[in-house]
matplotlib code that plots the C-alpha trace (Angstrom):
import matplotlib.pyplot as plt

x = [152.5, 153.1, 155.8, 156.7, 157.1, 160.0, 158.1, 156.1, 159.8, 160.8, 157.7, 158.0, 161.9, 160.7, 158.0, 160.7, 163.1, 160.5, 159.9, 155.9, 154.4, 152.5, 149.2, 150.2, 151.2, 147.9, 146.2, 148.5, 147.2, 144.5, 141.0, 140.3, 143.6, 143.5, 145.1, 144.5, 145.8, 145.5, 144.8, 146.6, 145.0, 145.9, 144.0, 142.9, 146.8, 146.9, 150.3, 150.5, 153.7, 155.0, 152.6, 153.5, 151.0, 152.7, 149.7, 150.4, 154.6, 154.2, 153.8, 151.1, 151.2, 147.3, 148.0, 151.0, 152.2, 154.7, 152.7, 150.5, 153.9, 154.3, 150.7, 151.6, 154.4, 153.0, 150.3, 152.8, 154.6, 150.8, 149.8, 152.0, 150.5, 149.8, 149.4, 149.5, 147.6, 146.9, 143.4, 144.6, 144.2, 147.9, 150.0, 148.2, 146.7, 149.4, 152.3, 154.4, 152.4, 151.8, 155.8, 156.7, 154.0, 153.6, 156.5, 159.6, 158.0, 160.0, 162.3, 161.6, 164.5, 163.1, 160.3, 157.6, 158.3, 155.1, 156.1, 159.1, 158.1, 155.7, 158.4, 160.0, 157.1, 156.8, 153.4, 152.0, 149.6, 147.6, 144.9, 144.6, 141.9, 140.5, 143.0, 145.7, 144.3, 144.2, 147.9, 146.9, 148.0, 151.9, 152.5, 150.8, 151.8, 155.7, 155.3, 153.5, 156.2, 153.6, 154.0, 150.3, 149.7, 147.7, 147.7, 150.2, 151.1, 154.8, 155.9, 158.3, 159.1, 160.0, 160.4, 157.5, 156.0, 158.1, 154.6, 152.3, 149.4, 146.1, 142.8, 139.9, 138.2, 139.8, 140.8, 142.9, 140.2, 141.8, 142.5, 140.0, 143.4, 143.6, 145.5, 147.1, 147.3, 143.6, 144.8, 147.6, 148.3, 149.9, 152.0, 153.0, 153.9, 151.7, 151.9, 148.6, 147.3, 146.9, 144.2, 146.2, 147.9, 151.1, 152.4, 152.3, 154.0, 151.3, 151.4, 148.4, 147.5, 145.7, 144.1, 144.0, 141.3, 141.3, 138.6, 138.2, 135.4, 133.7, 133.0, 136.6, 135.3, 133.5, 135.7, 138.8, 137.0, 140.0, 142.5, 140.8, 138.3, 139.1, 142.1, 140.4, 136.9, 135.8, 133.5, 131.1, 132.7, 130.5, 130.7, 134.5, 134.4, 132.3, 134.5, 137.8, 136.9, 136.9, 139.8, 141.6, 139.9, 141.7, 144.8, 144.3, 143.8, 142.8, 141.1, 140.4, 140.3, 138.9, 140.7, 138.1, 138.9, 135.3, 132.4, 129.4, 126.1, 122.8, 121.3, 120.3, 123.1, 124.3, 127.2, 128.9, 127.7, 130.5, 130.3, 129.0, 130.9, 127.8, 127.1, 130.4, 129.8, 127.2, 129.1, 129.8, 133.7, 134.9, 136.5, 137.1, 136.9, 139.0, 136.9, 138.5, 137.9, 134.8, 137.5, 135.6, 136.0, 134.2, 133.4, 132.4, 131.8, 129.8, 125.8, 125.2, 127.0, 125.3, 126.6, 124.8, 121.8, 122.5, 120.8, 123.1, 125.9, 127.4, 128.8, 129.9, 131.9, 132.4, 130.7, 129.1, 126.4, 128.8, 131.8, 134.7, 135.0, 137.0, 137.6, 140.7, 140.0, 142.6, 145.2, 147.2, 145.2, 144.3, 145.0, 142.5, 142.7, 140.8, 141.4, 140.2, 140.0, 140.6, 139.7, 140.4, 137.2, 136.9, 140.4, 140.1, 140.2, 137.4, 136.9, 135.4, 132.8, 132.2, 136.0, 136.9, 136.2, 137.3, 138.9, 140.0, 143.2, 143.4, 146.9, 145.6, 143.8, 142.8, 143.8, 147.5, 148.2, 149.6, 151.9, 155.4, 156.3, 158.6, 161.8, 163.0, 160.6, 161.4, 165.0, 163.7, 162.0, 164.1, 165.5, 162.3, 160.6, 163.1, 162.1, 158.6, 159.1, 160.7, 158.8, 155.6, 157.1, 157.6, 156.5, 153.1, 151.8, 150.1, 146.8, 145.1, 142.5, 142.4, 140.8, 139.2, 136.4, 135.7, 132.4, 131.9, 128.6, 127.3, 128.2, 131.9, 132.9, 136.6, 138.4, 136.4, 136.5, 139.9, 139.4, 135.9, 137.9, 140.8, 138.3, 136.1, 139.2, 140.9, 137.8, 137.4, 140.5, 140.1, 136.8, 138.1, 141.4, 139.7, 136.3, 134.6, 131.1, 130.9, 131.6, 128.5, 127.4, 127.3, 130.5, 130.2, 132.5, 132.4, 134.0, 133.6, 135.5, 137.3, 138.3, 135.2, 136.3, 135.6, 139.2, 138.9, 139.5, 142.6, 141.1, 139.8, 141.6, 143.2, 145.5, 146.3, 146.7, 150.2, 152.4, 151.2, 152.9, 152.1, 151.5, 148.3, 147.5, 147.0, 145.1, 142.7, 142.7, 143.5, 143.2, 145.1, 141.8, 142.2, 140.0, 136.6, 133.8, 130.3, 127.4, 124.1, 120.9, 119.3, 117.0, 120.4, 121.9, 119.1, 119.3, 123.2, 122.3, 119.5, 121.9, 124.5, 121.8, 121.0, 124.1, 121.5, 119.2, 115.8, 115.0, 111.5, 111.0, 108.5, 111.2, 112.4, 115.4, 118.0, 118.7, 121.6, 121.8, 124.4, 123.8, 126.9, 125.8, 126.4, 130.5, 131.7, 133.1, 129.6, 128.6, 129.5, 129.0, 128.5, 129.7, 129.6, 127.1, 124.4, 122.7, 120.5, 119.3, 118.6, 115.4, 116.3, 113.0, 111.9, 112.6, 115.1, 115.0, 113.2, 115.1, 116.3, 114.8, 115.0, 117.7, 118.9, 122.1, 123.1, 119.5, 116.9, 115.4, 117.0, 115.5, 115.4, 116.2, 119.0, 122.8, 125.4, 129.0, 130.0, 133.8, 134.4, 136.6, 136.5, 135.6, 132.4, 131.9, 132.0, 129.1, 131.6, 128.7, 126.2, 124.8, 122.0, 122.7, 126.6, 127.6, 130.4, 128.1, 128.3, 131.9, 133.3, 136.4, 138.7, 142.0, 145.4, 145.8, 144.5, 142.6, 145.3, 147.3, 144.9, 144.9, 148.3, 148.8, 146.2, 147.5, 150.8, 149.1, 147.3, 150.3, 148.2, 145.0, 142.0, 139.0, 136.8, 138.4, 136.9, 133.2, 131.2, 129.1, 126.3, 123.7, 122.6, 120.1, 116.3, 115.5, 113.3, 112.9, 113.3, 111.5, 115.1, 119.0, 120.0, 123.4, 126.3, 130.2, 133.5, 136.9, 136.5, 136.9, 136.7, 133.6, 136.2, 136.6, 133.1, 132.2, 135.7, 133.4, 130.4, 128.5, 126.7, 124.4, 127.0, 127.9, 129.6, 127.2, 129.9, 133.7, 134.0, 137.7, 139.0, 139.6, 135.9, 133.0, 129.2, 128.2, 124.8, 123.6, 120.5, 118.8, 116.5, 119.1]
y = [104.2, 105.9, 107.5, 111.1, 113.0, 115.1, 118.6, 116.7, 116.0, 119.5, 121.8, 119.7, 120.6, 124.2, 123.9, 122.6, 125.6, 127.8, 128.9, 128.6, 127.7, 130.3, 128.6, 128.3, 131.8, 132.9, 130.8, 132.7, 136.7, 137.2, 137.8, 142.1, 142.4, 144.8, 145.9, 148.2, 146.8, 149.2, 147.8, 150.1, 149.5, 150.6, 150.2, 150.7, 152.5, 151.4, 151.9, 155.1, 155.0, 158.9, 161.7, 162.3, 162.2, 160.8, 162.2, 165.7, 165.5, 166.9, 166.7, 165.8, 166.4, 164.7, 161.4, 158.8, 155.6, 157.6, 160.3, 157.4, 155.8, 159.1, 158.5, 154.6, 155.6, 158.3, 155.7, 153.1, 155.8, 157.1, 152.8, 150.7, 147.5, 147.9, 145.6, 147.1, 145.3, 145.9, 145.9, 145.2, 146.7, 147.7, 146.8, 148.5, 152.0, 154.6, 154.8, 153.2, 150.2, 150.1, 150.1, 147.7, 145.3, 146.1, 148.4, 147.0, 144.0, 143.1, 140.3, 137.7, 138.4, 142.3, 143.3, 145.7, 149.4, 149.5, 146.5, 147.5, 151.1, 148.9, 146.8, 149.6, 150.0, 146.2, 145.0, 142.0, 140.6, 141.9, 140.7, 140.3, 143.2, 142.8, 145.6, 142.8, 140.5, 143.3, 141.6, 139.0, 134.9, 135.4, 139.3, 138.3, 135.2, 136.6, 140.0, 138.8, 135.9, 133.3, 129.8, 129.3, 125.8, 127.3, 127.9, 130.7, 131.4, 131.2, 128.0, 129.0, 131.5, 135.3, 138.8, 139.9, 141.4, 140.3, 139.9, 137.3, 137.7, 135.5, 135.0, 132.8, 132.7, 132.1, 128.6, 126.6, 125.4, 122.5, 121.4, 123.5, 124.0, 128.0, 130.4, 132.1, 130.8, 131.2, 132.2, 133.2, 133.3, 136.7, 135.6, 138.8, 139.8, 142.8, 145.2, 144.5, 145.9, 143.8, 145.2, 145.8, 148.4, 146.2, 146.0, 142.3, 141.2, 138.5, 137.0, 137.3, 135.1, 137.1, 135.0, 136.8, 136.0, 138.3, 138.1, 139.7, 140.6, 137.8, 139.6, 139.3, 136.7, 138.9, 142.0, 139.8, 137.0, 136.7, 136.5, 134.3, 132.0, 128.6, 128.9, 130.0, 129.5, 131.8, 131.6, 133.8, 136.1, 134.6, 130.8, 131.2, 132.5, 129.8, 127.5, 128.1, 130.0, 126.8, 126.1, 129.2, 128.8, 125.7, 127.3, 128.5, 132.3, 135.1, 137.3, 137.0, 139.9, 139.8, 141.8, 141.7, 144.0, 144.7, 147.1, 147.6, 146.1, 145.5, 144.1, 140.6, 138.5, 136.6, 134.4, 137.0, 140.3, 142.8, 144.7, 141.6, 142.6, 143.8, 139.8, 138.8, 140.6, 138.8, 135.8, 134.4, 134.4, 137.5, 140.4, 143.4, 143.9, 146.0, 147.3, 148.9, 149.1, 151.4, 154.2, 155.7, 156.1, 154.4, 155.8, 158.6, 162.3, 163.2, 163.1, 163.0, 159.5, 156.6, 154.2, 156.8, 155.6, 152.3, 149.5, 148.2, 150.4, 152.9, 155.4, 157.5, 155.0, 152.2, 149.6, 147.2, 144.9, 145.4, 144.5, 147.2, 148.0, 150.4, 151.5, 153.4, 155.9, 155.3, 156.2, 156.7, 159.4, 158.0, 155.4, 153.7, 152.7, 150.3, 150.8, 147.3, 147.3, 143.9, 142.3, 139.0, 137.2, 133.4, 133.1, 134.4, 137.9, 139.4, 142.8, 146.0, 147.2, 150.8, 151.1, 150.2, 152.7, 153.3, 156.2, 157.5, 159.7, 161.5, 162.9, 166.2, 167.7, 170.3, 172.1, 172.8, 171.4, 167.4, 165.2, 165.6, 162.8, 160.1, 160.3, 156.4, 156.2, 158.1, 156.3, 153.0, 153.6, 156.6, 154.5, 153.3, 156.4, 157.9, 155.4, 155.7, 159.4, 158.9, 156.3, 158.1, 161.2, 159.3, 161.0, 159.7, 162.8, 166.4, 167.3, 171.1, 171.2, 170.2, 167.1, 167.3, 165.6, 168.7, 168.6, 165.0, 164.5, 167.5, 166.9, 167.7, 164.2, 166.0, 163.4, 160.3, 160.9, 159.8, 156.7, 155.6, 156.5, 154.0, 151.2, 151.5, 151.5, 148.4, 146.4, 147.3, 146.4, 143.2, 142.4, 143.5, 141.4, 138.1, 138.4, 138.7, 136.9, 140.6, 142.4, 145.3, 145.0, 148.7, 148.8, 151.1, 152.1, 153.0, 155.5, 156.8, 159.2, 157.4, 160.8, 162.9, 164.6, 161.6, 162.2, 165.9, 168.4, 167.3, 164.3, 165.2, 164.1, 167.3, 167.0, 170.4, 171.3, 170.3, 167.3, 163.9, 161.6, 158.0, 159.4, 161.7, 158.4, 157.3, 160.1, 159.7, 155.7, 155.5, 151.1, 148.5, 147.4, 145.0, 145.3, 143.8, 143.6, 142.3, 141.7, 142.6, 144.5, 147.6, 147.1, 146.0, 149.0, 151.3, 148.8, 149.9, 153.9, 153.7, 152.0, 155.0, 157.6, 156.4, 158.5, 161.4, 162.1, 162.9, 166.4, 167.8, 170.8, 172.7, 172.8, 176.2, 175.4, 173.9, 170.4, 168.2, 166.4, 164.2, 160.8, 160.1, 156.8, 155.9, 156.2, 158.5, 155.3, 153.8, 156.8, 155.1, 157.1, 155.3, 156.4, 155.5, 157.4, 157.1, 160.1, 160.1, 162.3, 161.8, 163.2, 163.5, 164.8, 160.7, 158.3, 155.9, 153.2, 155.5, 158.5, 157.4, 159.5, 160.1, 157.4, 157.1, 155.4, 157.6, 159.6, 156.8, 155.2, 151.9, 148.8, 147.1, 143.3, 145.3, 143.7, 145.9, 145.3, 147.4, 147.4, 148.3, 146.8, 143.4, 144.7, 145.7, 143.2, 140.8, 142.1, 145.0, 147.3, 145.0, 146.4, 144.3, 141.9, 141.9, 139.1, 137.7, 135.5, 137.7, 138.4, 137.8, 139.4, 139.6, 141.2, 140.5, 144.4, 147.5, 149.5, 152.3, 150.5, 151.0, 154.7, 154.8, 153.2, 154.7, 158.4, 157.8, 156.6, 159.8, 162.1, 165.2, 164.9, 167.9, 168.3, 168.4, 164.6, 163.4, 161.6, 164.2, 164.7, 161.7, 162.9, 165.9, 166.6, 166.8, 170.5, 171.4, 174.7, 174.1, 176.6, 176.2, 175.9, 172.6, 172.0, 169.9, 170.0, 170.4, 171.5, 175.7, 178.3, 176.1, 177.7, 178.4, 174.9, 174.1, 177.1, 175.8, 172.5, 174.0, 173.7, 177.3, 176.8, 176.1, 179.0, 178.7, 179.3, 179.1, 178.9, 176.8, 177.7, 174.2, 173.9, 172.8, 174.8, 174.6, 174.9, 175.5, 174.1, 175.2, 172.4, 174.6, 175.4]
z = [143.5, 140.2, 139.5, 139.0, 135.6, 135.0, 135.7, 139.0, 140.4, 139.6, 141.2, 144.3, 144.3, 143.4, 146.5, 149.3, 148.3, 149.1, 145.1, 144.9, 141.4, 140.0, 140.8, 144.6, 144.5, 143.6, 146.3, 148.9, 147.5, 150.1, 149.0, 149.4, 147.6, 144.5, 141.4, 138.9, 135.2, 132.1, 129.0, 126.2, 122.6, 119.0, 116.3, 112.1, 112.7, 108.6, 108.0, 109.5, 111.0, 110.6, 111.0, 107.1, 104.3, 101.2, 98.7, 99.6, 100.8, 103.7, 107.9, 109.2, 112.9, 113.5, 112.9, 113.2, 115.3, 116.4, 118.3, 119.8, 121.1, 123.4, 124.6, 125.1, 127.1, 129.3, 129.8, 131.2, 133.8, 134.9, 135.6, 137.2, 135.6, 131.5, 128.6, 125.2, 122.5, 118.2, 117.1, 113.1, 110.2, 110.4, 107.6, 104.9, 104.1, 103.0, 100.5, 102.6, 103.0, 99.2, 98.6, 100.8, 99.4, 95.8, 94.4, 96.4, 98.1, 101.1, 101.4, 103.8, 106.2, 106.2, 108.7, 107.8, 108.4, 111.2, 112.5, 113.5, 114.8, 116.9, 118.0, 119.8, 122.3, 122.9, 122.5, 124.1, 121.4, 118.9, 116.0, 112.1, 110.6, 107.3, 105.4, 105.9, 103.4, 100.9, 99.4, 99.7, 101.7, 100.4, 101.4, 105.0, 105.8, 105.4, 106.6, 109.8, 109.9, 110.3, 107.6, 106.3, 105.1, 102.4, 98.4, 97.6, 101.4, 102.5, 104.0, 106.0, 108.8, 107.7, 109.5, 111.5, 114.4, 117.5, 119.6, 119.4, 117.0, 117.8, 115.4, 116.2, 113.3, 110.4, 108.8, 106.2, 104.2, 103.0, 106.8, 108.5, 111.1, 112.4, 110.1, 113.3, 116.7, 117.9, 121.8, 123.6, 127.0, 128.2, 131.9, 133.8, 137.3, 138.2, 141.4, 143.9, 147.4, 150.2, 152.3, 155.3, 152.2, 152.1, 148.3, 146.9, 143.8, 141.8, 138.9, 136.1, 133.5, 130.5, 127.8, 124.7, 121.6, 118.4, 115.5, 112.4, 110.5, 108.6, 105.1, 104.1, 102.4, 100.2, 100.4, 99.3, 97.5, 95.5, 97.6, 100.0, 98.2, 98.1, 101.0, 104.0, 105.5, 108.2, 111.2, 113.2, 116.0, 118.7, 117.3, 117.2, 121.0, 122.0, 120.5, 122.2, 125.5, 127.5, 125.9, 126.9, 130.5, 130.6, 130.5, 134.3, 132.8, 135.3, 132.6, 128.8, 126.8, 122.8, 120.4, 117.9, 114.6, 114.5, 116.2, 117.5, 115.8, 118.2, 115.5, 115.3, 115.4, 112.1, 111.9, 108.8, 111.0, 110.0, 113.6, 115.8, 119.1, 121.0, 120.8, 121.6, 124.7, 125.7, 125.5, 129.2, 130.2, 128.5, 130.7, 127.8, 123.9, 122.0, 119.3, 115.9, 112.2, 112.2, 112.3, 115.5, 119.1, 121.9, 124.4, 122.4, 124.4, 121.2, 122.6, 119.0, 118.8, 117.4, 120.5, 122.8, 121.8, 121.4, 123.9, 127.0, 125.9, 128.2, 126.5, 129.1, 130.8, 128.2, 129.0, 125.9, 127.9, 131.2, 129.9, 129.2, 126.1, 124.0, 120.2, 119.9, 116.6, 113.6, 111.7, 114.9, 116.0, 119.7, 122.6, 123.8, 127.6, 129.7, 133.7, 134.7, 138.8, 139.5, 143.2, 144.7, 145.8, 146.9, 145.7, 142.1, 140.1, 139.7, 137.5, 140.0, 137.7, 139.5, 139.6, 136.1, 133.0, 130.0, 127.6, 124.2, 124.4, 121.4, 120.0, 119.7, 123.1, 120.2, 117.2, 117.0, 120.4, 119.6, 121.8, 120.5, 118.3, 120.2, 119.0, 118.5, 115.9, 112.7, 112.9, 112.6, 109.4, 107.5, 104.7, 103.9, 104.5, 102.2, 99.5, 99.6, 98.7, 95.9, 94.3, 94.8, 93.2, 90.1, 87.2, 85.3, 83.2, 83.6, 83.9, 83.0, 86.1, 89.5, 90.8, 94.1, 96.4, 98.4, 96.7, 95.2, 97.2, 95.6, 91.9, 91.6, 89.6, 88.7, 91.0, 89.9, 85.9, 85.0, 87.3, 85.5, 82.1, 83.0, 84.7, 81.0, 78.9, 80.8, 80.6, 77.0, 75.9, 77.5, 76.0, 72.5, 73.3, 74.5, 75.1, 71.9, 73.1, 75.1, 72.5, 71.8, 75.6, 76.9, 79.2, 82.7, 85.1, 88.9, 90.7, 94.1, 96.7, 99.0, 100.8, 102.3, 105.6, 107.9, 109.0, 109.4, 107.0, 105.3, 104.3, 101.1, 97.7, 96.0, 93.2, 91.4, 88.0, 86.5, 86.6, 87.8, 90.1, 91.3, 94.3, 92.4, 91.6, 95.4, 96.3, 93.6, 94.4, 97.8, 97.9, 96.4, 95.5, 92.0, 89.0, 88.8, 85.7, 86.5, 84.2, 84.7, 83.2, 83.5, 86.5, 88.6, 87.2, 88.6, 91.8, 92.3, 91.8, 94.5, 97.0, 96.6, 96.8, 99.9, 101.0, 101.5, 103.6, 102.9, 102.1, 103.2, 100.6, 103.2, 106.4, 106.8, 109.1, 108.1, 106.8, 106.2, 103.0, 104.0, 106.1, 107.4, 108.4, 105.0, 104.0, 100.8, 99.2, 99.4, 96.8, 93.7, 90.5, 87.2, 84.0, 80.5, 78.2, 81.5, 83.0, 85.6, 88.4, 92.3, 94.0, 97.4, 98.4, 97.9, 100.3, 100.2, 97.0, 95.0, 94.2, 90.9, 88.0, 84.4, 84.1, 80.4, 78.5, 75.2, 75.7, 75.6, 79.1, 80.0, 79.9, 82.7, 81.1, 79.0, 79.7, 80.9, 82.2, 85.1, 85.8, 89.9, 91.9, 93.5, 96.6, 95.2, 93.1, 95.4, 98.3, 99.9, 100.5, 100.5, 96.6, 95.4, 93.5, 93.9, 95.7, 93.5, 91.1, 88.1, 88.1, 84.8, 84.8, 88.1, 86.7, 88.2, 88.0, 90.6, 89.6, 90.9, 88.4, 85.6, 86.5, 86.2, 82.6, 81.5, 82.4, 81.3, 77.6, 77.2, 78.9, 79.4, 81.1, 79.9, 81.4, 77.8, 77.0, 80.3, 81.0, 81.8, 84.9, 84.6, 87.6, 88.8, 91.6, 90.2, 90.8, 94.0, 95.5, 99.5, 102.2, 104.3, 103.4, 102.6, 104.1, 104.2, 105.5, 103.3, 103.8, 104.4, 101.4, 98.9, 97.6, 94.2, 93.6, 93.5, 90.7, 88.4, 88.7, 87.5, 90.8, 91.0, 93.6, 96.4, 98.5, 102.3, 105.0, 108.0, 109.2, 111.6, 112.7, 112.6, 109.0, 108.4, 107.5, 106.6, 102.8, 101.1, 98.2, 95.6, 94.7, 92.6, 90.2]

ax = plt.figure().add_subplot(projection="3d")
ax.plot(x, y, z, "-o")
ax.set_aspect("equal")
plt.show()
């Protein structure tokens, strides 16, 4: 007869007083019983803790964690049983981000402004998304409290999130061990229905898994080569879902900081979670880090057409899904009907649906913010101010991306100016086997209406701040040079033209020129004695003409350096021939910090001592308006940047409108 353990002795004591284990609780809930069990998600919230935007000092009612937190908690009176969970992408993406990780780093007994605004609404688990990385091991490993057996990271245990945080597939690479805890298990008591009606209290195991995007490797080479390895989303599920089964789990639910790709499935897919849903033994996804909402009521929406997706209801290949927008700008909800069959949960697929609750029902009509937020962070809300309002120089003319995919190269100027001059005073400095190799820079706009019509960067004539300095650089994205010749040059120009859509001369309705499939930031612009212009009546890869450096076409096998940033450089994109091999300078500085040196040397910025604008359109007369989207009556800022043939078709009353543009002249 063997003896009993410590814990067999105490769950038979537990059983003879009548206090059933959880396991023995569950095999009591008669089968027909049901309960309904929200799933509340947050997600690419980036810092966004206030609805305040630090580029322009002002309130912004459209966005903010703290507007969310009165969705979250009308959510938990409307649903007795809720879980709230974090898609990632959390810590970084405003000012206040940026100061508490690069100006004022926090101290390791301090928690992270969103953290602790988070705290407040008590989350049950959430994920790591690639923005976290952006600081790099140290910054995360303290800020989310978590030690990191890795080069650089913190060893011991700081201030962070007081919920668990789980990722799946991401590894120390010198002990292949997981970063974060892979799974967690979430143990609740929940309200159920008996079918007779009578109310039953049970208890629900909820296995969580969480998964960021592979390319961090790439898009934070840097920071991450060399410490971490990372694994495919579905290979990572595979690998621990019988493990979290194990665990005697009801339901497993992926937080995967990732969305939806039906493409065939690679292990580094960016967007791989219409595969992970096709992996057996997972119950729901929360999706993020496309900054998008699914399900999406737009008819116009990619994941409307999109095979084994229902976007009306959100289901991703019959499993609940949903993508909670960004920026604090929606909840996403999952109403998962559960029912107990042969002695299990199961989820009711025609009772179970999913939604995105935005802040704003429409313009001018947002939830109030909740109140126990803006305490919480004030001091360093306060600080943030008044380091961004720090003085860096003047400028005579405004710098704008109203009209960037049109021409208007105001807002990217200075930043290919600084880029060039960094890189050249590095080569002159310590690189003198570079020396007489035609330097380039890259600049693109990182703010193009994708977030409404406030999301454009607009910094006026006048004095200069450091926060001028984030709106023109949005990312703490560090400084990057690669080498390569012409034809990769003209390779790197044809990928950013693809931005547009092709352009049939002979239509007479109406086209659009934009293809929003393809982000602003995507739209590099290359400067440096180049000019070059972009056919859009041609077809993708071939719209590159006339391209000249200092007036004579380039040679394909000639060597040029290309600063950018080491997102770029290494594959963020995915440019041709950018991949990370021909880096040959990754600088310790950002390339906002560049900006900012670099202003503060010349003190006054003037238009004339600027690059000038190195593309234009190649002139075609079309049968039909060509037509694209900006902020509305902004028509002035396009002439003051020389763009004549841009006129505004239509006012759309929401702070958008529809613009025109002659590509004949």
């Amino acid at each position: 007869m063997h003896a009993r353990t410590p814990f067999a002795a105490l769950a038979a004591a537990l059983l003879l007083a009548g206090c059933a284990t959880p396991a023995a609780k569950n095999a009591r809930i008669p089968d027909g019983t049901r309960a309904d069990l929200a799933l509340l998600e947050t997600t690419d919230l980036h810092a966004n803790v206030l609805s305040y935007d630090y580029d322009r000092l002002r309130d912004d009612p459209t966005l903010g964690f703290e507007r969310v937190a009165t969705l979250i908690r009308q959510a938990r009176a409307q649903f007795p049983n809720t879980l709230l969970f974090d898609d990632g992408d959390t810590l970084q993406g405003t000012a206040l981000a940026d100061y508490q990780a690069l100006a004022k780093p926090l101290g390791c007994d301090e928690e992270a402004a969103i953290y602790r605004a988070m705290d407040a609404l008590g989350y049950d688990g959430g994920t790591i998304g690639n923005h976290e990385f952006n600081y790099g091991l140290a910054f995360l490993s303290q800020a989310t409290g978590t030690p990191m057996d890795v080069p650089g990271a913190t060893p011991r245990r700081c201030a962070g999130p007081h919920y668990p945080l789980v990722l799946s597939n991401v590894f120390g690479a010198s002990d292949g061990k997981p970063l974060y805890a892979p799974y967690h298990v979430v143990a609740r008591t929940f309200t159920a229905y008996a079918p007779d009606g009578s109310k039953l209290e049970v208890p629900l195991k909820i296995g969580i898994l969480g998964f960021t995007p592979p390319p961090i490797m790439d898009w934070d080479h840097r920071n991450l080569a060399g410490k971490v390895t990372v694994e495919g989303v579905v290979e990572a599920a595979e690998r621990y879902l019988s493990e979290l089964r194990a665990q005697g789990v009801d339901l497993v639910v992926a937080i995967s900081h990732g969305g939806l790709d039906a493409a065939p499935y690679t292990p580094g897919m960016e967007n791989a979670n219409w595969h992970l849903a096709g992996v057996p033994g997972i119950d729901a996804i929360l999706l993020g880090h496309s900054h998008d909402v699914f399900p999406n009521p737009d008819p116009a929406s990619r994941f409307a057409r999109m095979p084994e997706v229902d976007n009306a209801r959100g289901f991703v290949r019959g499993v609940p899904a949903v993508m909670g927008g960004f920026f604090g700008k929606d909840l996403g909800v999952i109403k998962l009907a559960l029912a107990r069959r042969d002695g299990r949960w199961v989820v009711d697929e025609a009772a179970t649906h999913s939604e995105v609750r935005p802040i704003c029902a429409r313009e001018r009509a947002c939830v109030a913010p909740d109140p126990a937020i803006a305490p919480l962070v004030a001091a360093a809300h306060r600080a943030t101010i008044a380091y961004v309002q720090t003085p860096i120089g003047r400028s005579d003319f405004r710098m704008s991306t109203y009209f960037a995919d049109v021409g208007d190269v105001s807002a990217l100027a200075a930043v290919a100016a600084a880029e060039r001059a960094y890189a050249e005073d590095w080569i002159a400095r310590d690189h003198a086997d570079l020396k007489g190799i035609p330097v380039l820079a890259a600049a693109s706009a990182f703010k193009t209406g994708f977030g409404g019509p406030g999301d454009y960067t607009d910094v006026p004539a006048g004095p200069l701040s450091i926060r001028s300095a984030a709106d023109l650089y949005l990312y703490p994205n560090t400084l990057a040079v690669v080498k390569l010749d012409g034809a990769g040059v003209e390779a790197w120009l044809e990928k950013s033209a693809e931005r547009f859509n092709r352009i049939d001369p002979a239509k007479t309705e109406p086209q659009p020129l934009i293809d929003r499939r393809v982000p602003g930031y995507n739209f590099d612009v290359l400067f440096g004695d180049l000019d070059y212009a972009i056919d859009v009546t041609r077809p993708a890869g071939r719209r590159i003409v006339a391209l000249r450096w200092r007036g004579k076409p380039v040679d394909p096998a000639q060597p040029f350096l290309v600063v950018t940033n080491n997102y770029r450089a290494s594959g963020g994109g995915r440019f041709p021939g950018l991949d990370g091999a021909n880096i040959v300078l990754s600088a310790p500085d950002t390339n906002r910090q560049a900006l900012i040196g670099w202003i503060r040397a010349h003190g006054t910025l003037r238009r004339a001592d600027l690059p000038a604008r190195p593309w234009r359109f190649a002139r075609v007369a079309t049968a039909g308006p060509v037509t694209f989207a900006s902020a509305a009556d902004k028509a002035d800022v396009a002439r003051a940047a020389g763009l004549a043939g841009v006129r505004q078709l239509a006012d759309h009353g929401d702070g958008t409108a529809t613009y025109a543009i002659d590509l004949a002249r």
